[in-house]
N, C-alpha and C positions, 0 to 999 in steps of 0.2 A: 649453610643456613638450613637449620631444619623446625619445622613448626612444634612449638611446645602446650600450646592452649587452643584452643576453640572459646574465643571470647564473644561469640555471635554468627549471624547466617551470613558467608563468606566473606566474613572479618578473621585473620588468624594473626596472632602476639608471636614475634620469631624472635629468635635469639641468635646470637653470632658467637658460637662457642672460642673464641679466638679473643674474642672482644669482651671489655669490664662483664660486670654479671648486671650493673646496671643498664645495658645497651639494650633498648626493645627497640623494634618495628614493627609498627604496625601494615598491612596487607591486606588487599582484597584480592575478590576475583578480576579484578582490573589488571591487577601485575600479572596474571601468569593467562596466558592464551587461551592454553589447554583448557584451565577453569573455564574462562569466560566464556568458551564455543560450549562445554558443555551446561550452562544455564541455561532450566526450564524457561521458554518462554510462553506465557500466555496469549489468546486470539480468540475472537466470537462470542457472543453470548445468545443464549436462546431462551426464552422462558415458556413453562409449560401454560396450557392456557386458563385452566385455573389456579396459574399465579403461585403451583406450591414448588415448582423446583425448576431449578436455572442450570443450564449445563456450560459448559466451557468448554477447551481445547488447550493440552499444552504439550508441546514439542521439545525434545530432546534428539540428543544425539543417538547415533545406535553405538553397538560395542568398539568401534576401531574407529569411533566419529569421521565417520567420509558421509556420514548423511543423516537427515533429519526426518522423527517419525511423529506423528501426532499421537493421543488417547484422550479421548471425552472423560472429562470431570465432571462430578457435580457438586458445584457450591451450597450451599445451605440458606435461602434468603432470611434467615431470624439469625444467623450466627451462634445456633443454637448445639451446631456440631461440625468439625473440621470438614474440610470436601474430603469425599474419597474419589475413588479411580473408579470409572462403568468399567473401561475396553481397554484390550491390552493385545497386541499382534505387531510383529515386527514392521509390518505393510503398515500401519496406521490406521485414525480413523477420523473422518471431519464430514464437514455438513450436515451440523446434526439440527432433527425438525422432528417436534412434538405433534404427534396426534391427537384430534379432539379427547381420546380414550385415555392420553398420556403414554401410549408406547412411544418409542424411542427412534426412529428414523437416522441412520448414517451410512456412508458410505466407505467401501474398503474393499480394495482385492485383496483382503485375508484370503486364506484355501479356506472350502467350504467342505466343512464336514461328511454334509450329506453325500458327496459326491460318489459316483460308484467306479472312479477310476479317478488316480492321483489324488487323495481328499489330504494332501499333507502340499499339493503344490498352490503355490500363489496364483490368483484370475489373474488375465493376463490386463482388465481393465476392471476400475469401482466397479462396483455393484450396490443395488441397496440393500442395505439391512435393517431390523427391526428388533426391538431388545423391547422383550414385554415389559410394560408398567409394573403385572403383577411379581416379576421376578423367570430366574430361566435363561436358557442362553439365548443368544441374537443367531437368527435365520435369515438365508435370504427373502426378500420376498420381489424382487425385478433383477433380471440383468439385461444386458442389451452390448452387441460385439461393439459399438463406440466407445460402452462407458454409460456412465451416468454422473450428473454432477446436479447441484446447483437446486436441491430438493425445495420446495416451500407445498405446506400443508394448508388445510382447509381449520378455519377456527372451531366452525362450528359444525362441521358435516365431512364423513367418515372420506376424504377424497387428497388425492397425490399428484404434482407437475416435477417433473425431473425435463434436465436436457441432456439430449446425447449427441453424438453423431454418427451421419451415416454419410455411404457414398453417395456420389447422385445420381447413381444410376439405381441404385436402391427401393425397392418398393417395399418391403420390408424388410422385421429384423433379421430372419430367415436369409431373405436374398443379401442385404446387406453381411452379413457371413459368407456366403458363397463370395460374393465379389473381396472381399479381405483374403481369403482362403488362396484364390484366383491370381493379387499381386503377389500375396506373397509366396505359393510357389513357381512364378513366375519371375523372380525376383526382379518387378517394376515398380519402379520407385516415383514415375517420371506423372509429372501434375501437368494437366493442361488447364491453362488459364482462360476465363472468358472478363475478369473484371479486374480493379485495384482496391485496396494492394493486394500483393503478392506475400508477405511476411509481415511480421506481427511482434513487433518487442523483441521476441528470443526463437520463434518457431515461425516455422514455414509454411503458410496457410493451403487447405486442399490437400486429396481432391475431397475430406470431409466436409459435410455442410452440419452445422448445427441445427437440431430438429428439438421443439416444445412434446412430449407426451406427457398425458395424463390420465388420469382412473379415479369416477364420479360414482359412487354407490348408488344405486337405483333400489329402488322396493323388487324385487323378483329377482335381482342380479345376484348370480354364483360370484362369491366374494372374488375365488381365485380360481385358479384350475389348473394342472400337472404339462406343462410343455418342456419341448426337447430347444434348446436354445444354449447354444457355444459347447453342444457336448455334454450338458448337465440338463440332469432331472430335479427340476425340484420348485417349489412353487410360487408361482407370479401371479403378481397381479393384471388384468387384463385391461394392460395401457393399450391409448388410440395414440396415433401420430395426429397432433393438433396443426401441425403445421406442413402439411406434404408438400414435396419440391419447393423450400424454402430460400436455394440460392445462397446470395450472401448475407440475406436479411438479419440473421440470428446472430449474427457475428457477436460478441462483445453485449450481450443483450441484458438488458434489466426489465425484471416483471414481479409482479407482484398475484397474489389468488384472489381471489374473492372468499368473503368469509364464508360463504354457502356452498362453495366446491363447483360455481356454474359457470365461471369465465378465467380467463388471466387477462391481466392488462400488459402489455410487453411495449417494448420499442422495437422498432423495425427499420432496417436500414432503407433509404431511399436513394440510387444511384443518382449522379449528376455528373456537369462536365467538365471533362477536365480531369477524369478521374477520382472528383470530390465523390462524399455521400454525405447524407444526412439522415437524422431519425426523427422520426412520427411514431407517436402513441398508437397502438392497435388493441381493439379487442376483441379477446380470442371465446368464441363460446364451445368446452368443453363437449357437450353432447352431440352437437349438427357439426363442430369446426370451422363454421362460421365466420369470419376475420370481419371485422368492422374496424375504419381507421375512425377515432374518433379525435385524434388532434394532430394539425399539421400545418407549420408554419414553415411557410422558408427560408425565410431569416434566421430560422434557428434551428437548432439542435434541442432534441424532448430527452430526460431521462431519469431514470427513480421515480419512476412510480407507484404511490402507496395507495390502496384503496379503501377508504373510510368504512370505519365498521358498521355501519347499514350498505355498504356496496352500495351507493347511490353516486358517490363521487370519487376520485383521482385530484392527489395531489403529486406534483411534481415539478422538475426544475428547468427551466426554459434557457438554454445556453445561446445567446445572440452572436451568427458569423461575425468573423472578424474581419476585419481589413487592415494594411498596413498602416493606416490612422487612427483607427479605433480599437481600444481593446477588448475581449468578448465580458459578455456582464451575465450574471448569473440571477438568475429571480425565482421565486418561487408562486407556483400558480396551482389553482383548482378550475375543473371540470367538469360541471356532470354528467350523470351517463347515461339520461333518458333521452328517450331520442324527441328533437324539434317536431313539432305540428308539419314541418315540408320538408321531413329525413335530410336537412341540411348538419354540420357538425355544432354541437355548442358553443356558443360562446367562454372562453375563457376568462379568468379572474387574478388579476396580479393580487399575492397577499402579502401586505404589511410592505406597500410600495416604497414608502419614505425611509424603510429601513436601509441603511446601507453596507449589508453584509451579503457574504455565499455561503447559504446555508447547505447541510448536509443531514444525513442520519432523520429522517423526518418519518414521526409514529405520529400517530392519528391518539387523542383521549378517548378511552371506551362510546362515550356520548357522544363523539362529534363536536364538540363545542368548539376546542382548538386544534392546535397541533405542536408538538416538541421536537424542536431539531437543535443543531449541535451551530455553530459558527465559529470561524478564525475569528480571534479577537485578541489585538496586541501583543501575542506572543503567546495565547492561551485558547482555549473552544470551548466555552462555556455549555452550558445548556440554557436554553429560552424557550418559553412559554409565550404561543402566539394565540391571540383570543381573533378566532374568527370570528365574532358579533362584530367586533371594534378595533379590529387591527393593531389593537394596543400590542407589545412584542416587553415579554418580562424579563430581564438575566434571572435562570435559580441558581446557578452555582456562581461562587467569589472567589475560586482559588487559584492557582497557579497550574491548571493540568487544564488537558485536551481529553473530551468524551467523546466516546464514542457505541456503537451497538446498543441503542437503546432499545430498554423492554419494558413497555407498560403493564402496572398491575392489570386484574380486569376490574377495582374496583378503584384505581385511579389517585389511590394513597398514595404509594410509590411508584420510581421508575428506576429502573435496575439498568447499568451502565457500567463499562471496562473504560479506566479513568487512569490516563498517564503524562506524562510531562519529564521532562530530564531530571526530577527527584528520583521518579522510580518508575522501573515499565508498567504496561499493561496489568491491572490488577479490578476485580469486581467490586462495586460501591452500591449501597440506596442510597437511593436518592428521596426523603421523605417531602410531599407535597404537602402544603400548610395552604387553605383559601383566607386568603386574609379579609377578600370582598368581594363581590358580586366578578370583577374582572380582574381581580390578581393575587396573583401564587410565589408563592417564594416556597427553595428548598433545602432542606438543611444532609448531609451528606453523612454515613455511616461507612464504614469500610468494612469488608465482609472477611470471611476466611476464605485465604484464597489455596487454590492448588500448592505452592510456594510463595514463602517468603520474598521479600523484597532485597533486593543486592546491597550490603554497604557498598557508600561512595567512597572512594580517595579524596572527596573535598568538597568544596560547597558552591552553591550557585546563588548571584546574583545578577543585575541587570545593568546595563550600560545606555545610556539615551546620548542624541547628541543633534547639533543643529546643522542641516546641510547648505548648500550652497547657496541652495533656491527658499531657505527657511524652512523647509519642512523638516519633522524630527524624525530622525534616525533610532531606532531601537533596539535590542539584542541581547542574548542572554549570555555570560559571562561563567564561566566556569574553573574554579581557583581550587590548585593543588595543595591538599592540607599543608601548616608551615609555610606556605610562603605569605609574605608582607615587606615590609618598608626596609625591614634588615633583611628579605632571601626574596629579592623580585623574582618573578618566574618570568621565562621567557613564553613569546606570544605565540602561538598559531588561530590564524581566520581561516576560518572553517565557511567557506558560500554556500549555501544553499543550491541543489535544483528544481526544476521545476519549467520556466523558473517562476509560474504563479501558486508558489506556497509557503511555507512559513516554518520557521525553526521554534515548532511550539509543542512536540512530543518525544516519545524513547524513540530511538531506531537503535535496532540490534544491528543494522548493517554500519551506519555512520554513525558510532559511537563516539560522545566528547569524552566517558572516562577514562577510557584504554590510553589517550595520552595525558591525560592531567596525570593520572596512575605512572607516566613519565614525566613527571615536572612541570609540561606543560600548562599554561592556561589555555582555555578553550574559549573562543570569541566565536558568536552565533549570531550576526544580525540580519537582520530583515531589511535589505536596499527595497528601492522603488523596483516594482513590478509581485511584490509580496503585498499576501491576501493576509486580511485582519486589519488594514488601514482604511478601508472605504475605498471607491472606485478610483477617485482623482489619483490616490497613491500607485496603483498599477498603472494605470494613461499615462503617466510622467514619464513611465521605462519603458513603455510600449513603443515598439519599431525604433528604439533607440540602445539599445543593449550595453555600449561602450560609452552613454553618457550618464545620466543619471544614477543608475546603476553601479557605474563604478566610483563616480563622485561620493556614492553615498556612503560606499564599502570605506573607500579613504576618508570620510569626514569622520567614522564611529572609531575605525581604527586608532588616527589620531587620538579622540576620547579615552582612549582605552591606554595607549602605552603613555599619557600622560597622568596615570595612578603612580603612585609610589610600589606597587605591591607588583607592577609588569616592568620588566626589562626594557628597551625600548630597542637596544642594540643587537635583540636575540630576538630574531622574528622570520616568522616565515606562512605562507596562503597555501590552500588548497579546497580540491574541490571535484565536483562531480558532475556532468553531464550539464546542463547552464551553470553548474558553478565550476565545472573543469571549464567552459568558455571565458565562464570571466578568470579563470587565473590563469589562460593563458592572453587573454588581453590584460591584463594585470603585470603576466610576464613582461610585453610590449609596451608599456606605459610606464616603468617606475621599478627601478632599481632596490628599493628601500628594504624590500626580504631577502634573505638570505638562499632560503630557499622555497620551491613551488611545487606541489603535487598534484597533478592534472592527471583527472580517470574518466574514462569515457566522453573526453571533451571533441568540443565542436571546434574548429581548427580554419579551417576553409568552408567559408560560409557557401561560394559559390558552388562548388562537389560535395557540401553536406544537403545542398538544399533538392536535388534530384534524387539522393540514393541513399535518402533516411525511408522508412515503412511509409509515411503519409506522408509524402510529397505534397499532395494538393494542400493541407495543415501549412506548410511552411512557405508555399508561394502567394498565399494573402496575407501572411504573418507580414514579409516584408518585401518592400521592390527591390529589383537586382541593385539600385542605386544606394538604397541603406545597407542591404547586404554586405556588398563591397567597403561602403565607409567603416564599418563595422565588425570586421572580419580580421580576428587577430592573424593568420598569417602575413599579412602586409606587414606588421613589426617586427619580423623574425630580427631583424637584421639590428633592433634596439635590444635585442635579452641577452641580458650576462648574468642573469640569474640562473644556477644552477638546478632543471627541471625535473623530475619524474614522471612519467608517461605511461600513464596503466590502461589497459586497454584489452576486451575477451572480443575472442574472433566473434562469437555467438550474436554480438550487438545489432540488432537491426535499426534501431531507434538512431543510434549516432554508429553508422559503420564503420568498419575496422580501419577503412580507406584512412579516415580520420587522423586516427593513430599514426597511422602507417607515412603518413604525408609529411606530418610535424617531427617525427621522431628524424625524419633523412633531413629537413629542414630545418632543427634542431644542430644537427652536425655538419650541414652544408653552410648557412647560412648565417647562423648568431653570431654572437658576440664570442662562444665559447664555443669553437666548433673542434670536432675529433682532428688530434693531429697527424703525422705523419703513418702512427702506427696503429689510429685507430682511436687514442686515449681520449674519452671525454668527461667530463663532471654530469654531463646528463645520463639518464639510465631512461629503459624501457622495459615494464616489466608486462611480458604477453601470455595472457589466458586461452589456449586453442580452446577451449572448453566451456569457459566462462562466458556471461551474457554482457550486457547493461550494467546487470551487480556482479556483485562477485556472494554467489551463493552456497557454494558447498563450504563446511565447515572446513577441511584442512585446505582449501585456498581462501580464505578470508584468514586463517592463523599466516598464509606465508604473506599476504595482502599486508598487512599490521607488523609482520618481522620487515620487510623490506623497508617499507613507510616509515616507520618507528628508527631503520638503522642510516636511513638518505637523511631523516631530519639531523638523527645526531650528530650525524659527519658534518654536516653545515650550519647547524645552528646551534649546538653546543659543543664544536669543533671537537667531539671525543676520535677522531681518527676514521679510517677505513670503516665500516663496518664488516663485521664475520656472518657472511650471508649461513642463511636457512639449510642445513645437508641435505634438507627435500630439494632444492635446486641442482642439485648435482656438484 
């Protein structure tokens, strides 16, 4: 098979020299790996603040794809000329943030030119950089031995907040060196603890603490000035630590600047017992450093928050603890930020209460009038326009994608948005605002030039509804291999969601539905009970109940589905990831009906997942040991004769390796299909030392999809053995 045409952007016409001269196939990047790991993917959007140029982010592989590097684009907001390429360094470059002036703000341990010894070696941590508006190469202008991440600029005043980390014995950046300098030729590696948790997702928290600096231009202030920091001369800007001996506070933090360059608004962690925490809005004043907590509830968790462009008020989202009867509910609220006549905190403001969505992505209108955030809705994240006069709440977008990264013009025409859905990834859009009336807006959508083109699909998507047991509708998107219909059913795979409070309503690069349609497959995506985009009652129904509703609902859609003419019914098989690797191993335990099941970083034994996941405290009000127990697919080991797959990276902190590690011996001990005398079973285990939660380097997500791809075929379109990967040895 060798390709004869280029008929479009990763479409190729092959020919079978063996076979008539009439015999085409058509081909994406879907059928071959290697393509599909190396598609540009796009991320981020940023707009300059007078609204004339938008930058992006897009990621590739490197030369022997074992890894992925970013380079800042910039789109063109009139589509009046292709994006081109800013940056270009093996090391990458991301977090980019425009200056009132328009230079250019990013971060990268590229090697720095200036340097006067190794200027060809890579930093050993980001740095910022700055790529003038007027043209000229990008300088540094901050580093700091943690790092630097997570830039946001001042709209209207010449001022900079980065986060870094340091140790905590660290007084400064200075000392914070010495003490790095200190483990590591010392080679101690060894963290002592004083709080929870102890690990995070994929990494190991400590002994760095996360620290806010920042740099506020004054009338008399030397911009910068020539310091010696990690070894390098060369010039900074002259950041304050806004937040000294910060603890665990900063952990995971969201802030936003003030458009005058005089505060941040951050959240701030607050211990409690039990080893819970929780976060409170704080505000930070750049100049004195100053901390004022100005919102704090304990019933909930504060976070995202944006500051209104007169800096008068904070809008942000109010997450309510949970309990194992209630499920947490998300709102959005404002605050202002002058202080009470008796220095007590503001009163806060729920907005657009009656609404019943969890909003996201929330920008402020230049004026203040409203606010634009993004929402789950039905399988899709529309964009709305909320009129703070009148709490009225507009839909502007109609279409079938999820937005997100919204960038308001400053003169409130448009709003610039990266807009994707399972047609196509991440791609840049305007979004043109039309005032129809005094309180509502509608917007009609433009699609921009973006960095790259869009992927062909191997097939097409539509939608599946259906009625569950308790009458509520079941919904989900559908994805059908071109060719198949009533004369070439395609066989099924349900693909769960995790989360599990979210929704099968955009691209993911990691759990891709084309890479198997591109194998025959259809792809089945719905949204059970405990999925966002239905209103609150829809999550409560799955809430502390995991293996009822939940999975009623997965088999009520199912059914819906292998009763088309156009699916097989006899050719089926679930999988799933992290709440959806749980449900397909209590899916394993309930019901024989697939052929086969692929469970990746799933929850196994609820009872030893619920003490030595990262956030324990999160999962002991989630549910009592008594739903736990009802609900915990290892109790069925002893019902599965379905043939499983068990993917699982040591790396996992979220659902630990234990997990894996428990089912897979209980797998062969216990089922229905247990290994026999000499070991032989139909289950397999495929172990990532290396890999996290996801499975994220490029050539293990290629062996992820060979293995996946060669378990289904042996069992659900009975093609034999399959010929494993030579990267396995």
């Amino acid at each position: 098979m060798t390709p004869t045409h280029e008929s479009g952007p990763g479409l190729r016409l092959v020919t079978d020299d063996s076979a008539p001269a009439d015999a085409l196939t058509l081909t994406t990047a879907f059928h071959d790996l290697d393509e599909y790991v190396a598609l540009p993917r796009m991320s981020g959007l940023v707009l300059s603040p007078d609204g004339s140029r938008l930058v992006t982010q897009v990621s590739t592989v490197n030369h022997d794809a074992t890894k992925t590097h970013t380079a800042l684009w910039e789109v063109y907001p009139t589509r009046a000329r292709p994006a081109r390429r800013l940056t270009r360094s093996s090391q990458g470059e991301s977090g980019a943030a425009f200056t009132p002036d328009g230079d250019l703000l990013f971060t990268s341990s590229r090697p720095n030119a200036d340097a006067t010894d190794d200027a060809e070696k890579p930093l050993d941590k980001p740095a910022l950089w700055v790529l003038p508006a007027g043209g000229g190469e990008a300088r540094i202008v901050a580093t700091r031995p943690g790092g630097v991440n997570g830039v946001r600029t001042a709209r209207r005043s010449p001022a900079v907040v980065f986060a870094t980390d340091m140790l905590p014995g660290a007084t400064s950046g200075s000392d914070d060196e010495r003490l790095r300098k200190l483990r590591k030729d010392t080679k101690v590696s060894a963290i002592l603890h004083d709080g929870y948790p102890v690990r995070y997702w994929d990494h190991d928290l400590g002994p760095d603490q996360p620290h806010l600096l920042g740099w506020h231009f004054k009338p008399g202030d030397d911009v910068a000035r020539s310091v010696e920091v990690a070894s390098l001369s060369v010039e900074h800007l002259k950041v304050s630590d806004l937040t000294p001996q910060p603890g665990h506070a900063l952990r995971e933090a969201e802030y936003d600047f003030s458009p005058d360059g005089s505060f941040v608004v951050s959240t701030w962690r607050v211990p409690g017992a039990r080893g819970a925490f929780r976060t409170v809005l704080v505000r930070i004043d750049v100049d004195t450093q100053q901390r004022t907590v100005i919102v704090d509830d304990p019933d909930a968790d504060l976070d995202s928050p944006v500051i209104s462009p007169d800096g008068r008020a904070v809008a942000f989202v109010r997450e309510s603890v949970s309990d194992p009867t209630t499920a947490p509910r998300r709102t959005l609220h404002l605050v202002a930020l002058a202080p009470t006549e008796d220095g007590s905190p503001q009163r806060t403001h729920q907005v657009a209460a009656s609404w019943d969505r969890w909003t996201a992505g929330h920008q402020w209108l230049p004026d203040g009038s409203g606010l634009l955030v993004v929402a789950d809705q039905d399988g899709r994240a529309p964009v709305f326009h909320i009129d703070l006069a009148t709490d009225e709440v507009t839909q502007l977008t109609h279409d079938d994608y999820t937005y997100s990264d919204l960038q308001v013009a400053p003169d409130a025409t448009v709003v610039y948005a990266l807009r994707a859905s399972y047609l196509a990834p991440a791609h840049p859009v305007r979004i043109h605002l039309v005032v129809e009336d005094e309180h509502r807006t509608r917007g009609t959508v433009t699609v921009l030039r973006a960095p790259v083109p869009p992927p062909t699909l191997p097939g097409t998507l539509t939608e599946v509804r259906a009625t569950a047991e308790d009458g509520h509708e079941v919904r989900g998107w559908l994805a059908l291999p071109d060719g198949s219909g009533p004369a070439n059913p395609a066989p099924l795979l349900l693909w769960i969601h995790g989360g599990p409070l979210g929704s099968w309503n955009t691209w993911s690069w990691r759990w891709n539905p084309w890479l198997m349609v591109a194998q025959g497959y259809a792809v089945l995506l719905p949204d059970p009970a405990l999925s966002t985009g239905y209103g609150q009652e829809f999550i409560q129904r799955g809430w502390g109940r995991w293996g009822a509703e939940p999975f009623t609902d997965l088999m009520a859609i199912t059914d819906a589905t292998v009763a088309r003419e156009d699916i097989d019914e006899s050719r089926t098989a679930a999988m799933g990831g992290s709440f959806g690797g749980y449900m397909a191993n209590w899916v394993a335990g309930q019901t024989d009906r697939f052929r086969a099941i692929v469970t990746h970083a799933s929850l196994w034994a609820l009872d030893q997942f619920g003490p030595t996941t990262d956030v324990s405290f999160y999962w002991e009000r989630e549910m009592t040991a008594e739903m736990a127990e009802r609900y915990s697919p290892h109790r069925n080991v002893g019902n599965i004769r379905t043939p499983m797959l068990v993917v699982h990276g040591d790396k996992d902190y979220r659902v630990p390796v234990g997990e894996g590690l428990r089912l897979w011996y209980e797998l062969l001990s216990s089922s229905q299909l247990p290994a026999d005398d000499e070991g032989r079973t139909p289950h397999r285990f495929l172990y990532f030392p290396d890999e996290n939660h996801w499975v994220l380097s490029p050539q293990h997500a290629k062996v992820w999809y060979q293995v996946v791809t060669g378990f289904l075929a042996e069992h659900v379109l009975d093609q034999g053995v399959p010929e494993l990967p030579e990267t396995l040895g």
